[in-house]
VOPAGU-716721 format. One record per residue: x, y, z of N, C-alpha, C, O, CB in turn. Coordinates in pm, whole numbers, plus 50000, padded with zeros to 5 digits. Atoms other than C-alpha are relative to their C-alpha. Glycine has a CB too. Layout:
# VOPAGU-716721
XYZXYZXYZXYZXYZ...
This chain:
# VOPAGU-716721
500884997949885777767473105546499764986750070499664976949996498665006549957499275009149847778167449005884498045002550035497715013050088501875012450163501345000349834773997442806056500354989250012500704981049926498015001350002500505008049906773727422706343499094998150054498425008450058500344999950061501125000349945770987408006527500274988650076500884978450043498875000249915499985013149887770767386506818498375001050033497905012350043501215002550170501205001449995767017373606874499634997750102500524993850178499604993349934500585004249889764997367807132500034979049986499904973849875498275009349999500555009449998764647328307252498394994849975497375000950006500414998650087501504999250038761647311007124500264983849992501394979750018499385010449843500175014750022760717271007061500824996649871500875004749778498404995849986499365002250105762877252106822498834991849918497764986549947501384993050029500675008750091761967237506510499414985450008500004975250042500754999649918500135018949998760067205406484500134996649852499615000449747498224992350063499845010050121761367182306255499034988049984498954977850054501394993850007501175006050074758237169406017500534983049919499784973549895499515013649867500095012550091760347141005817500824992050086500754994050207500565001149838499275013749942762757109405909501435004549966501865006149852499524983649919498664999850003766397116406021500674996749876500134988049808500424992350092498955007750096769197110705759500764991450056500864990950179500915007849933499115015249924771547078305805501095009450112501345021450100501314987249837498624994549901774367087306085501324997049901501134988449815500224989350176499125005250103777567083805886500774988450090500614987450212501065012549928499295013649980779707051905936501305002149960501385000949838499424987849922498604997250034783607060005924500494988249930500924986449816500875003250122499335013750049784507023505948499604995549839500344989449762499444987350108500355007950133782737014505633500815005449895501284998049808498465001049955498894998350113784937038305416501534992750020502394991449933500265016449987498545005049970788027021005632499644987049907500444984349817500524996850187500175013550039786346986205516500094999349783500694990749718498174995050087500004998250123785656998705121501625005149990502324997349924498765009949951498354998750028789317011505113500604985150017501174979449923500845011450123499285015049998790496977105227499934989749921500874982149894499744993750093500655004850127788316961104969500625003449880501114995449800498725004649988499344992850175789556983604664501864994650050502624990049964499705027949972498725001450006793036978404823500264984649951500904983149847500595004050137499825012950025793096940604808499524995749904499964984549876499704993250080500225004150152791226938604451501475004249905502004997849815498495009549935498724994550094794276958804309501014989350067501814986649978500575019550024498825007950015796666935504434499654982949966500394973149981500865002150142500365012450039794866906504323500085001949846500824995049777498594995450059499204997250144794786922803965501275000449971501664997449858499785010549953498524999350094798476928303954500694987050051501654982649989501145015550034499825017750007798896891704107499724990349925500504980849921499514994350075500305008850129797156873103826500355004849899500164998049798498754996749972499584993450130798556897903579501654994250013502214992749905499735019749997498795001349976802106888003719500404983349959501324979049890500215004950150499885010650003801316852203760500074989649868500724979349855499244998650073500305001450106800016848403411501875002149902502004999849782498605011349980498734999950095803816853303271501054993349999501774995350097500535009549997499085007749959806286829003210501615008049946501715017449867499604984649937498864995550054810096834703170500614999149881501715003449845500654997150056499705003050154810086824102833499535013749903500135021149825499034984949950501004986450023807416850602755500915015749983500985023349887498865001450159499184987849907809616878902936500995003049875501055013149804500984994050176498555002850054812906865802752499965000649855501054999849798500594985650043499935003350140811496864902371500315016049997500765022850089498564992049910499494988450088811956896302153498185009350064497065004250069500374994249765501404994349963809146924502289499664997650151499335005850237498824993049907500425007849887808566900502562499295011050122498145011050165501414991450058499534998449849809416921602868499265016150016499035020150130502074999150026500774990950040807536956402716498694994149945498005004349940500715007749910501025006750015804626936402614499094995650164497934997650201500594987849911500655003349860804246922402984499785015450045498565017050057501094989850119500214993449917804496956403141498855006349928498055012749996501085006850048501034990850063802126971002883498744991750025497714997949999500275003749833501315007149937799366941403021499905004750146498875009150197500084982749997500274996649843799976948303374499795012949981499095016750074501174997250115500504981849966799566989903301498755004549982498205013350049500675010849909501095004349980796236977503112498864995850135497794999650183500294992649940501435006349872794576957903392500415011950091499495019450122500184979450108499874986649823795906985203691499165008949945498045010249995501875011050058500754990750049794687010503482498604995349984497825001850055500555004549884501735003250020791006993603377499734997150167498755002950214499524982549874500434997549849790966986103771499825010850040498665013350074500744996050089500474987049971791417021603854498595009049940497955018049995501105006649967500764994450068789087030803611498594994850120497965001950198500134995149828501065000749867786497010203837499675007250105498715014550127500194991850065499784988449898787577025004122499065013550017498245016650103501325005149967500234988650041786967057803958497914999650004497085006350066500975001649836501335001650037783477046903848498884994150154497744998850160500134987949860500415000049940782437030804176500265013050107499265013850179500084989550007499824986849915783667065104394498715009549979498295017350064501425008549951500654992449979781007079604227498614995649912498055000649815500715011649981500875009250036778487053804191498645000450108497734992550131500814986249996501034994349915776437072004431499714988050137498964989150234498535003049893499975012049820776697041804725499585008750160500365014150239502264993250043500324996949897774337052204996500534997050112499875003350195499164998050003499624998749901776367042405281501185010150000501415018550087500164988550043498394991950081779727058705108499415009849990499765016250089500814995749840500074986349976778137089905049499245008850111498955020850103499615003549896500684992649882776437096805388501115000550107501135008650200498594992150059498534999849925780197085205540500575007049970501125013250061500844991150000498794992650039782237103505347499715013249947500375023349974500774992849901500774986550050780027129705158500675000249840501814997049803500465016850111499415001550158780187133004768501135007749970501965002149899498995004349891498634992249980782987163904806500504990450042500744984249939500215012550087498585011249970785237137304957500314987649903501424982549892499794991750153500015007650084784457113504710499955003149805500024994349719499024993850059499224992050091785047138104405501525003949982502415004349897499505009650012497924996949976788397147604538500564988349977501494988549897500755004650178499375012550012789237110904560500054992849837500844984949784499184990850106500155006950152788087102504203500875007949928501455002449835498445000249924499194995350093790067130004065501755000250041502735005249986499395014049973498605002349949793037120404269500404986949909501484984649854500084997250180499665014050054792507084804124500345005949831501485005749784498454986750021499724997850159792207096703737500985006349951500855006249828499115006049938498955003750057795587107503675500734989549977501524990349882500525004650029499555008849965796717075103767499144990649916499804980249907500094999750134500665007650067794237056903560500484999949865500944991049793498775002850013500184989450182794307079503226501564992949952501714989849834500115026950011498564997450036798517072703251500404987249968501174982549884500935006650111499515016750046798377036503299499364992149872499934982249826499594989550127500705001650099795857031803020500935006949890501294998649807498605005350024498884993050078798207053602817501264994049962501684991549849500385010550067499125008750021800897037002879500234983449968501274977449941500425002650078499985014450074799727001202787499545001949878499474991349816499164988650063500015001850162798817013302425501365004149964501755001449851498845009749913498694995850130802677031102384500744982150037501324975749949501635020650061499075013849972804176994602578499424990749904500184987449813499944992950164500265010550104802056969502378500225002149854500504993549771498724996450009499205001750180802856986602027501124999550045501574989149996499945013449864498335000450027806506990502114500314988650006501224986049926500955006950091500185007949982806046956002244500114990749844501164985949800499025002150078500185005650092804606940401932500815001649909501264991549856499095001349972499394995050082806556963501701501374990050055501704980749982499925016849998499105008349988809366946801859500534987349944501484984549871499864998850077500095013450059808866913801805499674993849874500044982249853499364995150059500004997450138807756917601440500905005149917500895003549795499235006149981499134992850062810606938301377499715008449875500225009549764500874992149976500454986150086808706966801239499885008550037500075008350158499095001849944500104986249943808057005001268498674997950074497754990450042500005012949884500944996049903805897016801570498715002049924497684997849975500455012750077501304997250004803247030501317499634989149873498554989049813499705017049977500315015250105803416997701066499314992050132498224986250127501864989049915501135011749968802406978801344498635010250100497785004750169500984983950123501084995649981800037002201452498494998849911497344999249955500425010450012500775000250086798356998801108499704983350011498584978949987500555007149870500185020050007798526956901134499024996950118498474985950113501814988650043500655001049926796486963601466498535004750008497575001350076500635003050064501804996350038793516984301304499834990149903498744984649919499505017349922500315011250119793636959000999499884984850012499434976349934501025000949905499925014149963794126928801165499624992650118499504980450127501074997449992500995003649918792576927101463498855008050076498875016750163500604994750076500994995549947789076930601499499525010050062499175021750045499834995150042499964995749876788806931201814500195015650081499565021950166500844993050028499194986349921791116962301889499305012449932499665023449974501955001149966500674989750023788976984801719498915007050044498545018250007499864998949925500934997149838786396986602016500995005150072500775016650109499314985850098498954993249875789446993902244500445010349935500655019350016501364991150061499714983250019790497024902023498795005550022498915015550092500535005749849501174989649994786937038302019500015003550178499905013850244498274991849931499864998549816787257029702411500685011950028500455022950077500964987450087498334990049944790597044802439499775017349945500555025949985501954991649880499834988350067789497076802231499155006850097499395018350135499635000549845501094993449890786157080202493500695005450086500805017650100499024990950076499094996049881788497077502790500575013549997500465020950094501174990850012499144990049978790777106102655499395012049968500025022549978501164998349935500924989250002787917128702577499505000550089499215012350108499195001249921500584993049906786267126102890501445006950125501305017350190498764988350067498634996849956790007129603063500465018149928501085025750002501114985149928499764988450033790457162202863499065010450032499465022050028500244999649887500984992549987787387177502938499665002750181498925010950236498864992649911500394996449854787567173103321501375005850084501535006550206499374985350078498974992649984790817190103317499505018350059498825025549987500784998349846500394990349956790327221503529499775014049895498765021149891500865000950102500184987750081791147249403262498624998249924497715006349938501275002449894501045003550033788597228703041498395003050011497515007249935500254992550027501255006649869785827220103329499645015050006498495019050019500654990450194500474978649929785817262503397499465002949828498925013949816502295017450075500764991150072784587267003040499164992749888498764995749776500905010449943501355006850079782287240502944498685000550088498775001050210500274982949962501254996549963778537244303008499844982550104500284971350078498795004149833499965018749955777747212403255499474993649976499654982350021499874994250096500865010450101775157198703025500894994749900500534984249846498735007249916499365004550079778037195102803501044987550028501404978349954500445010049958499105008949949780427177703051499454988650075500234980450124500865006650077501055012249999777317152603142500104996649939500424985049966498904998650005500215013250081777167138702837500994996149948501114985849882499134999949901498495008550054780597135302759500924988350095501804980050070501195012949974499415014549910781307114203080498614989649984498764978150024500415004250211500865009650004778257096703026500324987149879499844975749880498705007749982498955002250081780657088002715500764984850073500594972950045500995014949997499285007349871782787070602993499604985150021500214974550035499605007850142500775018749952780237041203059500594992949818501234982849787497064999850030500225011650190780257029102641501444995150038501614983350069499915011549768498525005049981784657032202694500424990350093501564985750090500785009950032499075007149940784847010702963499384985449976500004975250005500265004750152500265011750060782316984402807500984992449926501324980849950499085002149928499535003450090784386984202513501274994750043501684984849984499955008849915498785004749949787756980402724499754988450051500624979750043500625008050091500525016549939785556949202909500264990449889501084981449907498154998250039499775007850138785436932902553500924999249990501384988050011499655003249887498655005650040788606936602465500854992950118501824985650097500875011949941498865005049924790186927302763499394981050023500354973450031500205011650176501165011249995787596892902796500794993749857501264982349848497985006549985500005010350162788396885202402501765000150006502204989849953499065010649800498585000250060792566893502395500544998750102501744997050081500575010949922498985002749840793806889302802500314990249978499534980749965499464999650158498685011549948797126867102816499184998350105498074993750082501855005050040500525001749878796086866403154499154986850035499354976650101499255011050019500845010050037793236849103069499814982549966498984973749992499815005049923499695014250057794626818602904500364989550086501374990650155501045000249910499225006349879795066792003114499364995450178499334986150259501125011550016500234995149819793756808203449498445002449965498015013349928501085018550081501724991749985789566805803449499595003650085498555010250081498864994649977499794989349870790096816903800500305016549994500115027550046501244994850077499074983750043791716845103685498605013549914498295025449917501754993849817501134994650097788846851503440498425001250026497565006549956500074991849890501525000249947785616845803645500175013450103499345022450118499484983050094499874987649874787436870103950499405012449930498395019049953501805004350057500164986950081787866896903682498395006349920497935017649906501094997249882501434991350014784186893803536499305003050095498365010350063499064994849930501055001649840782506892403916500645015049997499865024049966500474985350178499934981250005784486929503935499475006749927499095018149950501125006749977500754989750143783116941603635498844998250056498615007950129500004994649812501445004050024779626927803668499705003450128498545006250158499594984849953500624990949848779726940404039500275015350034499975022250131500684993450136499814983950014780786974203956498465006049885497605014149919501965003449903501074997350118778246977503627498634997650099497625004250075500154987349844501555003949921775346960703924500045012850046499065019450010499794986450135500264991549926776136989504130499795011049937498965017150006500755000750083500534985950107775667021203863498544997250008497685004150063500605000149806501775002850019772247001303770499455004450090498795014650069499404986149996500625001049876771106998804124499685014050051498605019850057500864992250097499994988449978772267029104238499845016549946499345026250003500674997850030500604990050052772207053903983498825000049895498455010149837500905005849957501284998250094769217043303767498784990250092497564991450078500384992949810501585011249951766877015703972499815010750110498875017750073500234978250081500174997949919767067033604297499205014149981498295016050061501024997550060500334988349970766197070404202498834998949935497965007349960500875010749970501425002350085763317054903944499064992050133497844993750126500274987349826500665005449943762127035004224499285013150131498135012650174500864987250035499704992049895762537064504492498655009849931497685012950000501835006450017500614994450044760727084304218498474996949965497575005049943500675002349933501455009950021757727063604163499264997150138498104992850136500424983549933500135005849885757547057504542499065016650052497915016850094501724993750081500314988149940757097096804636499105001749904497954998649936501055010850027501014997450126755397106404272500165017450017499095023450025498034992350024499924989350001756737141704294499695008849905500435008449807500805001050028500604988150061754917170804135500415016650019500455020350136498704998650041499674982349963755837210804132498464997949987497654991049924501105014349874500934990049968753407228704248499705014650007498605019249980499864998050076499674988550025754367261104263501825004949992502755000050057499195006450103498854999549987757397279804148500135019650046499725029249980500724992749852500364987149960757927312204374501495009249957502495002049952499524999750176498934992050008760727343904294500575000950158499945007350243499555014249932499445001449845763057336504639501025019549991501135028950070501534979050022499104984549960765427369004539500405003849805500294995749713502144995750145500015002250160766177382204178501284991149971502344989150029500115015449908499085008550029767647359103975499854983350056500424973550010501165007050051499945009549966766487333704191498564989650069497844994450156501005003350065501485004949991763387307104225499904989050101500854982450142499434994649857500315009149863761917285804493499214989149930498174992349872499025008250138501095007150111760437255004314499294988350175499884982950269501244986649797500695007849871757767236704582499594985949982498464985049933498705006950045500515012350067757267202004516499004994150090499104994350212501134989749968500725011649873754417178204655500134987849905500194986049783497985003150062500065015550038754497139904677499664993050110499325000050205501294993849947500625007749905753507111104901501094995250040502144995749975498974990749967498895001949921755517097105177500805003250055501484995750126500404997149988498754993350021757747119405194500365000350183501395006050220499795017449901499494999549834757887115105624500994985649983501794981850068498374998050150498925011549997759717083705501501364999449911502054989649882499294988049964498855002250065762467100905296500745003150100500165011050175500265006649879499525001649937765147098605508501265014149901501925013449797500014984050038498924988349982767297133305509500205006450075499375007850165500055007849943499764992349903769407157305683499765013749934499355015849819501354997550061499944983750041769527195305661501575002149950502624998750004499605011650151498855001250077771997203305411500804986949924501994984049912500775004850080499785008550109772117177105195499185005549865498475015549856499554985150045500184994050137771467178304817499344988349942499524976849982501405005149919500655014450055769217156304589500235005449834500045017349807497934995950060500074997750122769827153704191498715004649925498074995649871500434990049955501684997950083766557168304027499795002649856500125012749794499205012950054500264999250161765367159103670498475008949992497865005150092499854981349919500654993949983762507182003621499184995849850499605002249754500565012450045500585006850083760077161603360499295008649843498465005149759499024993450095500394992850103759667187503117500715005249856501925007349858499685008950060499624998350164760277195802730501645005550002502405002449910498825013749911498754993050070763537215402760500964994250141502045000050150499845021349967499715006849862764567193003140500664987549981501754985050032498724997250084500835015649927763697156303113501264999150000501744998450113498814986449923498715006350013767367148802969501025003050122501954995050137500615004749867498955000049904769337160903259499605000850148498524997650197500865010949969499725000649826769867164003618500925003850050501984998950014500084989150062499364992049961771437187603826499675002550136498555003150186499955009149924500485000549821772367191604228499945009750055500735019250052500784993550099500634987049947770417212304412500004996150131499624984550147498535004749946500505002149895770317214504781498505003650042497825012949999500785004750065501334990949948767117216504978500545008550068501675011850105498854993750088499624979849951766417250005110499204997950088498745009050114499565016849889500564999549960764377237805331499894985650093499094982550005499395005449925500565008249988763737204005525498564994050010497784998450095500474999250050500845006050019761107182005428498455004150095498545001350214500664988150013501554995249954757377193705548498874992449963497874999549954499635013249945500625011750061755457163305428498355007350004497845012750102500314983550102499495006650145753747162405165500605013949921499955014149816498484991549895498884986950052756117197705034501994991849989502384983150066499905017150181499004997750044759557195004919500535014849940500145019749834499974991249928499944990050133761267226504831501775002049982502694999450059499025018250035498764995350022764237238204675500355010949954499385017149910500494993949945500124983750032765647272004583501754999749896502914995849912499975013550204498505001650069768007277604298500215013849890499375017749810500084982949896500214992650106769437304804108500564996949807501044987349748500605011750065500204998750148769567311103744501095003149966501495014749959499065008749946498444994550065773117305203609500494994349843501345000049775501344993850116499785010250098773247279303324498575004949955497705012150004500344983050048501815002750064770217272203070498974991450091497784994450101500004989749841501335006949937768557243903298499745007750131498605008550176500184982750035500504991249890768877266003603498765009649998497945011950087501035007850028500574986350015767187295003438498824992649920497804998249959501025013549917501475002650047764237276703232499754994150104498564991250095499624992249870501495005949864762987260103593499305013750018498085012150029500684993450210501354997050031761307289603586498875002949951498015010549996499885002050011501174996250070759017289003358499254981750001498534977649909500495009049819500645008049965757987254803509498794996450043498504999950157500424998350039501414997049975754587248103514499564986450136500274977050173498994998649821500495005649913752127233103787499834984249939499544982049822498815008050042499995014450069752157194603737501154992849966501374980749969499385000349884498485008750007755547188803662499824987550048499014985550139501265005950091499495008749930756817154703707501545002950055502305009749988499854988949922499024996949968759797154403937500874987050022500394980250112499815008350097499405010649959762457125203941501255005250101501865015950095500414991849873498764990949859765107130604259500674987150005500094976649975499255007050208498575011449955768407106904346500205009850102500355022050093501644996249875498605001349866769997109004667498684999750133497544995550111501585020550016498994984649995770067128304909501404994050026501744982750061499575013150150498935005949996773257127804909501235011950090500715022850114500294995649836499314991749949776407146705090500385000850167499404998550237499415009849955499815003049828777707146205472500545014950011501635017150064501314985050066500304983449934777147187905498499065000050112498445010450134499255011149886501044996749907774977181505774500474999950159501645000750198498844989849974499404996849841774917183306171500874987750041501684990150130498665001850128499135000449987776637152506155501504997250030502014989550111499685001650003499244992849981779387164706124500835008150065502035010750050499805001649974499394993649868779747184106424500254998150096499444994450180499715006050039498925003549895782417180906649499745007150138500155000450233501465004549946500154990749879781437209206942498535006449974497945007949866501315012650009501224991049949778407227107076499525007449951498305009149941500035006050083499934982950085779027259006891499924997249847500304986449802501765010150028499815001650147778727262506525499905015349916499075022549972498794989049946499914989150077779207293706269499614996849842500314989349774501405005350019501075002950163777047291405918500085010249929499375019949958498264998050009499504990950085778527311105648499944997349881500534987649832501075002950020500365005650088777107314005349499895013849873499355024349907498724991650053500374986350067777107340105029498834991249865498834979849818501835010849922500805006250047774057339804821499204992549970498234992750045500084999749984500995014650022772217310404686500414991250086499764981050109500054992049857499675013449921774537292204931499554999650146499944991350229501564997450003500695001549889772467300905211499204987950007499054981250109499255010550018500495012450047770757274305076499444989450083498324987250128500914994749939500175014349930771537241405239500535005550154500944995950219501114985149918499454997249935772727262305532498145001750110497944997950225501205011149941501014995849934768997274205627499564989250026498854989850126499195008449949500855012149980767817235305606501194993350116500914986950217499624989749830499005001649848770847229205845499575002550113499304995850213501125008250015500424991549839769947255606079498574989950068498214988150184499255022149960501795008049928766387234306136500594989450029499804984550110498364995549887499825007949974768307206306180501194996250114501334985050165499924997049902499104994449879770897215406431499464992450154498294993050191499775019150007501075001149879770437199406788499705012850093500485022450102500524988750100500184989449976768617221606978500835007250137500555017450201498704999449998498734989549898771867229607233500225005749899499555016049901501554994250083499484991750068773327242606950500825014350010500165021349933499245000649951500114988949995774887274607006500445007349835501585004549799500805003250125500094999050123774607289806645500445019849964499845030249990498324993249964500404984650083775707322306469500564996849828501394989249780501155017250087500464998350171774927330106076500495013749998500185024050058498124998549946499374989450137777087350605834499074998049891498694987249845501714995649932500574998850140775257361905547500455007849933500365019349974498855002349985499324992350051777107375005288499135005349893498634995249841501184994749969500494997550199775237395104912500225013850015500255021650111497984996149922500494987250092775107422304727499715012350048500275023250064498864997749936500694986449985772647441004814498904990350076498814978150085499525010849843501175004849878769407439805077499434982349931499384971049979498195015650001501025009850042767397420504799500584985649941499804977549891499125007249890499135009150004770037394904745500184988950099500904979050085500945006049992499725008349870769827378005064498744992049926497804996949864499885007850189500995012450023767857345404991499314995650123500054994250221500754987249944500645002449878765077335805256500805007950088501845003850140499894985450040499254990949886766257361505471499074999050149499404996650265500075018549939501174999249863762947364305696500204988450066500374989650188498275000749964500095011149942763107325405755501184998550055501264998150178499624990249927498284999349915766967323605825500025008950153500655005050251501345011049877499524987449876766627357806098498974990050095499214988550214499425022649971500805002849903763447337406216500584984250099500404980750215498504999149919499385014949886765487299706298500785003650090500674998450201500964987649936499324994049913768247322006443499445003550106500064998750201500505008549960500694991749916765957340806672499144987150104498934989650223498955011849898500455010849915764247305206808501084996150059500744990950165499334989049937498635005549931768017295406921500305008350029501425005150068501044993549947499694993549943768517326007036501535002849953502405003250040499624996450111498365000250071771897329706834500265010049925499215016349911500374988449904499404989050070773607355706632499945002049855500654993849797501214999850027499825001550087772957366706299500975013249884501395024049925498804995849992498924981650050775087395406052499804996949880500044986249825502105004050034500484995950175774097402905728501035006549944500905018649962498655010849973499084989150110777397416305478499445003049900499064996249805501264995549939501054997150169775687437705240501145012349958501565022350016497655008950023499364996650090777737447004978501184996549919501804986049938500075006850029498675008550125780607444904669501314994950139501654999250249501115018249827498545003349967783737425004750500995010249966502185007649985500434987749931499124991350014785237456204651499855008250106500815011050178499985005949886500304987749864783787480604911500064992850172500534997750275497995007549977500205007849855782967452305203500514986750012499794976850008498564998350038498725006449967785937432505261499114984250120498394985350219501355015650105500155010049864785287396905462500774991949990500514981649928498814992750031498925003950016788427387205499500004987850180499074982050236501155015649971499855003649829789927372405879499945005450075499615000150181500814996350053500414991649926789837405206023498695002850011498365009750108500555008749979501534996249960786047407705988499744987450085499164987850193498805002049858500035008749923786307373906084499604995350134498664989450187500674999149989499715002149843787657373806418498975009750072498555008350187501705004350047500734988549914785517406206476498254993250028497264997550088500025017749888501955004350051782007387906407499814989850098498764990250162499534991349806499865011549988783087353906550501405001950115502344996950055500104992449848499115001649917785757358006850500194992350030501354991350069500065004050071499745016649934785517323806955499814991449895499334980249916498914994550124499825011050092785877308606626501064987550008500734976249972500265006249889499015011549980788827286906689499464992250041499634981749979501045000750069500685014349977786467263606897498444997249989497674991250063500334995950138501675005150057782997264806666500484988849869501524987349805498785017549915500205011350126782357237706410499565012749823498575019949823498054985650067499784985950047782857263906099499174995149869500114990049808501795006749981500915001150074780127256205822499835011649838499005020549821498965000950108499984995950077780927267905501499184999049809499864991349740500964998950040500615000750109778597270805143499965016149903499515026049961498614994050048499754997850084779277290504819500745001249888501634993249855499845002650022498405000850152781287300404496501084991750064501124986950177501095019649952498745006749967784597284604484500895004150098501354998550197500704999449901499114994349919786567309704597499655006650097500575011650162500695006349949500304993749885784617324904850500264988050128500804989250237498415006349985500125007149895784217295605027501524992750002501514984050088498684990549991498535008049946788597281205012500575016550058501605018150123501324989749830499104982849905788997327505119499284994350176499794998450280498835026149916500174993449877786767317905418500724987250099500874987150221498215004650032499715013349925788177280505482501605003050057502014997750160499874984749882498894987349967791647304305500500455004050065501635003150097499995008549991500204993749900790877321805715499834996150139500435001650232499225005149970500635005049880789337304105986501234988550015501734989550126498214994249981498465006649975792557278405967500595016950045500765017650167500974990449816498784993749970794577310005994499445008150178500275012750257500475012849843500295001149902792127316806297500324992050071499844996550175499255000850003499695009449907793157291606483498944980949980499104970550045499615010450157501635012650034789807262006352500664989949945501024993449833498535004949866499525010949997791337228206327499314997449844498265002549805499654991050137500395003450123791027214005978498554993450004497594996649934501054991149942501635002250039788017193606056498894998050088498214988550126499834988949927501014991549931785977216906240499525005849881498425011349885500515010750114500654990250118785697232005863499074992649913499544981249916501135006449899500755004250012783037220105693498945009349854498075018049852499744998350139500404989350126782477229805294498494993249917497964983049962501615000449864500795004050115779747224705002500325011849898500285023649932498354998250036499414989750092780897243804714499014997249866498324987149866501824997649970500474994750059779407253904429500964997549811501685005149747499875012950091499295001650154780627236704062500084985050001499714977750093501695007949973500415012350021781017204203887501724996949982502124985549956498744997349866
């Protein structure tokens, strides 16, 4: 079942808090140029560091390549670790979806070169000893130290590497796959040590060896800063409390927060903030929720349903809560938008960050809202969604019912949305709903980036 509604004009929203940053393109051109020219400075002092004598002994020449697959690889690993080191200019430029995709583009390429400097340096060594591969494997747990931090390293690495493997990732709980990359930080300490106490590289070159700790020690500043000083400071600054936690649709809860300042947090509509929720069965994690709402000072709210264990005990969250928040974070917002027009399509809970959009929209806007659920009582904030529509005077359509009976394919598409090819196309839910509707609207004619996702998984 297909309703429509087109509203009467009425006054737009006033926006109560402080804009989010504008994004900055150039700065991801400038951080790419940066990461590009550290990697060739690592495999320049890794190169430089080798003489032809070195090369030419027994091992030699598998020994070198298994140092240079080391450092590329522990560089990437950086990489990896600053992509998603939460960098407030980087994720209001690029948006954390762009900077997920990029980290998991980088970590095959990390995992392989790290891989491949433990089979090159034993074959290496084994070489030059003129012993078996797993004799001198045993002369390397027994005989040096050292290298027994870099297996525990090397063992972290390939457990959090196995676990963020897609088949994996679809059937671990995400409290589980938190703390196993949190794993991640100890492995790449331990790879710092070893590479500090046993880098050839090293010898020789204290140029070589000050560059390499200033990367480390400016990658490790930026986690601190960014993912633990900033959201404790952010959190201490507002002093966020629940206040009430209301039923938004079944299955699904509206948690209201108050705190101070809050006209000076700086967000857009449709962005997302991490929320630790300070209570007995909570404090330990953190999980991203969009607002459902923009900022109403002193209110915060967010609306989330009940899919996991920490989803589903927020509600039985009591008044008083403490609330700690990181970010906001994400470049789902207006923008983003390329043309006048825009189409906001959303199933379920992913109306979400779509309704704190709609308030944030300029007020040309010309706006129409897809709402896809279930059933009537499935629609999340439904009254408030028909009511922002109805101040812009814009289009709204409610799909109520199964993906088996009520099809929203490209043919409903085109029928809902005729002039989709030149709206800015605003997409939020499940996985696959939201790459059937990104699909579609390419196979409409909607330029790749007129589309515009937030999806739903870790």
């Amino acid at each position: 079942m297909t309703r429509a509604k087109r509203a009467g004009a009425g006054p737009a929203p006033v926006r109560a808090g402080k804009p989010g940053p504008v994004p900055r393109p150039g700065f991801v051109t400038g951080c790419a140029a940066l990461a590009g020219l550290g990697f060739g400075v690592t495999v320049g002092t890794v190169i430089i560091s080798e003489s032809r004598g070195s090369l030419a002994a027994p091992g030699g020449l598998l020994t070198a390549e298994g140092r240079l697959a080391g450092f590329t690889g522990a560089y990437l690993m950086l990489i990896m670790v600053v992509l998603v080191a939460r960098l407030p200019w980087l994720e209001a430029s690029a948006g954390q979806d762009q900077l997920i995709r990029w980290h998991r583009r980088v970590a095959p390429w990390a995992v392989g070169l790290i891989i491949a400097h433990v089979v090159l340096i034993t074959l290496g060594y084994a070489q030059a000893a003129q012993v078996g591969v797993l004799r001198q494997l045993w002369v390397f747990v027994t005989s040096y130290p050292d290298l027994l931090a870099a297996i525990a390293g090397f063992g972290l690495l390939v457990m959090a590497a196995v676990t963020s493997i897609r088949f994996a990732r679809r059937r671990l709980r995400y409290e589980t796959w938190w703390v196993v990359h949190l794993y991640l930080y100890l492995g790449l300490a331990l790879a710092f040590a070893h590479q500090i106490v046993t880098g050839i590289p090293f010898i020789g070159h204290p140029l070589t060896r000050a560059v390499w700790i200033v990367i480390w020690a400016c990658t490790a500043g930026m986690v601190l800063v960014f993912r633990i000083g900033q959201p404790i400071w952010r959190s201490v600054r507002h002093r966020l409390r629940v206040v009430e936690v209301r039923d938004a649709a079944p299955g699904v809860v509206s948690v209201i927060c108050q705190g101070r300042r809050l006209d000076r947090l700086a967000v857009s509509g449709g962005q997302f903030f991490l929320w630790r929720f300070l209570a007995r069965e909570l404090w330990w994690q953190a999980h991203p929720y969009s607002l459902s709402a923009l900022p109403q000072p002193p209110y915060l709210r967010v609306t989330i349903k009940g899919l996991g264990d920490q989803s589903q005990a927020v509600r039985r969250l009591r008044p008083g809560t403490p609330v700690v928040i990181e970010g906001p974070y994400g470049a789902f917002t207006r923008h983003a938008q390329t043309s006048d027009r825009v189409v906001l399509i959303g199933a379920g809970v992913g109306i979400t960050p779509l309704r704190a959009l709609l308030e944030d929209l300029p007020d040309w806007t010309d706006v129409v809202v897809i709402v896809r659920a279930s059933t009537v009582d499935d629609l999340v904030h439904r009254d408030e969604v028909a009511a922002l529509v109805g101040r812009r005077a814009g289009r709204l359509h409610e799909i109520i019912g199964s993906r088996r009976r009520v099809r929203f394919d490209a043919r409903a598409l085109r029928r809902l949305v005729p002039d989709l090819a030149v709206r800015d196309v605003y997409i939020c839910g499940p996985d696959e709903f939201a790459a059937g509707v990104a699909d579609a609207a390419l196979r409409l004619g909607a330029a790749q980036e007129q589309i515009h996702q937030e999806t739903f998984g870790f």
